[in-house]
C-alpha positions, 0 to 999 in steps of 0.5 A: 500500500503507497504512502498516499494511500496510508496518507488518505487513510489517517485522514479519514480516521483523524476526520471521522472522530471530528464528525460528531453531533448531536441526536435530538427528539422532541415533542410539544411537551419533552426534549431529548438531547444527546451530545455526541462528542462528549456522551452526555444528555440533557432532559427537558420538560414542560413544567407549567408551560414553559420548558426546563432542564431537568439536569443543571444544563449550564455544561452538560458535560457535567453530568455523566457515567462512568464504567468501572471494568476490572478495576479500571474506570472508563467514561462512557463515551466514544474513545480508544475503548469504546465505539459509539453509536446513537438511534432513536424511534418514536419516544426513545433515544439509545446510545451503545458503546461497544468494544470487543468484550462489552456491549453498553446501551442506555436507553432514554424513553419519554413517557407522559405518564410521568411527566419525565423519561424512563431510562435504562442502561444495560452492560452485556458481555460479551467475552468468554471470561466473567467480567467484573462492572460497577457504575458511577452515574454523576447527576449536576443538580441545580442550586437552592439559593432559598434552602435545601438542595434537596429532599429525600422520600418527600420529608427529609430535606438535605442541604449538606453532604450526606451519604446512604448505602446498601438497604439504606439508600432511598427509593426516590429523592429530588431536587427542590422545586425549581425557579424559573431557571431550573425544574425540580427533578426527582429521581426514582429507582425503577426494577429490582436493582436499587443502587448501592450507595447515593452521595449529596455532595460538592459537585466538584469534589463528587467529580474529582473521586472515582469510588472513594469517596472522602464524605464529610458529612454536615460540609455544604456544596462550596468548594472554594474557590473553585465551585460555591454553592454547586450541589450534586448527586452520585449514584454508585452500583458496586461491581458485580461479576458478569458471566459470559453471554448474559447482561445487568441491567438498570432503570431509573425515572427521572420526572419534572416533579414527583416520584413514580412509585406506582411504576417502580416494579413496571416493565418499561414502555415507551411513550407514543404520541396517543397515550394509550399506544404504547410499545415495549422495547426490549433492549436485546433487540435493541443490542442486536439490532445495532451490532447487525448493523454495525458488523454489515457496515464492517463487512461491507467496508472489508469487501470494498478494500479487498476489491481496491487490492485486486484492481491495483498493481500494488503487492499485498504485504503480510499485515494486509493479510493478517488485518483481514484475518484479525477483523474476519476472526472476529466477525465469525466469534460474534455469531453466537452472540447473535444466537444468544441474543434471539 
């Protein structure tokens, strides 16, 4: 292969991970926004006639998960560990991440019924090996300038650092009502799989830490002088160990107002312009419906550069071959996955 060729290559790399955007999905009454470059959402509801974040939306790079794998923390998004690839249908909005050993999909659905958005992230691995995986997810909170930034189960309001874990950790909590700058936002834990731990802290301090986390409980949301009265959640499930084949998954709500226990042990369901059109979505399908797509594209792109080196006169070097037997093995190992999924 000449050097222009290799030239032209790098290029196409170099400019394929500048061509990210951004997926959008709205209604009269919701908006759903994913930010490509950077992985992170941001959730908008109409709260008394006029549409708020949900999420402190002054950066939305604010508020994100991380992936701890092994012992080693990731963040989800597009990166020399992960691919990265976003759909969305009628309600719903999916992000996947993906590399050779796990496949990631957080799925964000509106739903009306609840005034606010179903989400469920799911981890599926796909090695041979079990794998060990925890979850960080950092929620950037809006300030109450007039009280206490947040309020537990409806009656414990909290305006300093504070910690729950295990059996401890609350069903749902939420944010203050807002203001005209931000919304309340209440967070409710969907599923059998509560987290294990919740932190109230500084935002930056909560940022700065991976899992250990120095809590010093009574300190307000100041950190000076870096962040003054930046209050934020983290919500920590410990690592469990995944077998082969098979996934963890979890599902939260979060609203423009109060919990929604009565949806606590649903299955979820995605929101359709009429009410009473509902259509459940199965996150395998969801998996395998982008890893088809994602391996036809690959096997598509293989075709096209074997047939660039059967037209040419150049000579075709071992790593050449070695390349398109790598990428050809993998293809082959995915197969039972396929069958596993359906």
């Amino acid at each position: 292969m000449n050097k222009l060729k290799i030239t032209a290559l790098v290029l196409m790399i170099v400019y394929g991970f500048c061509g990210l955007g951004a997926l959008e999905l709205k209604d009269n009454t919701s908006r759903i926004l994913f930010d490509e470059k950077n992985a992170v959402w941001s959730l908008f509801y109409n709260v008394n006639g006029k549409v708020l974040p949900l999420y402190e939306d002054r950066d939305s790079r604010t508020s994100y998960i991380n992936i701890v794998i092994d012992n080693r923390t990731y963040r989800l998004q597009k990166n020399s560990f992960f691919n990265q690839h976003t759909e969305s249908n009628n309600g719903y909005a999916s992000a996947h991440w993906s590399n050779n050993i796990l496949h990631v999909t957080q799925t964000v659905q509106v739903d009306h019924s609840i005034k606010g958005f179903r989400i469920t992230l799911t981890v599926r691995n796909l090695s041979k090996n079990y794998i060990s995986v925890g979850l960080k997810n950092l929620i950037d909170t809006h300030n109450n300038a007039d009280g206490p930034d947040f309020l537990v189960e409806g009656n414990l309001p909290v305006n300093s650092e504070r910690e729950w874990s295990g059996a401890e950790v609350p069903d749902y909590w939420g944010t203050y009502p807002g203001t005209e700058s931000g919304s309340q936002l209440t967070y409710t834990t969907l599923g059998d799989r509560k987290p294990d731990r919740l932190i109230f802290a500084n935002w930056k301090r909560l940022n700065d830490s991976d899992w250990d986390f120095n809590l010093r409980e009574g300190r307000d949301f100041s950190l000076l002088p870096y962040s003054i009265n930046d209050s934020a959640a983290g919500i920590f499930f410990n690592a469990v160990s995944i077998p082969p084949g098979t996934e963890l998954s979890v599902q939260y709500a979060l609203t423009a107002g109060g919990p929604v226990l009565s949806a606590r042990k649903a299955p979820s369901s995605v929101s359709t312009a009429a009410p009473v059109a509902r259509e459940t979505v199965d996150g395998r399908q969801i998996i395998l419906n982008y890893a088809l797509s994602y391996d036809l594209d690959l096997i598509d792109k293989l075709i096209k550069e074997i047939n660039m080196l059967l037209i040419t006169d150049d000579p075709v070097y071992n790593p050449q071959i070695e390349y398109f037997e790598t990428e050809l093995g993998k293809l082959k190992q995915k197969l039972s996955h396929y069958e596993n999924l359906q």
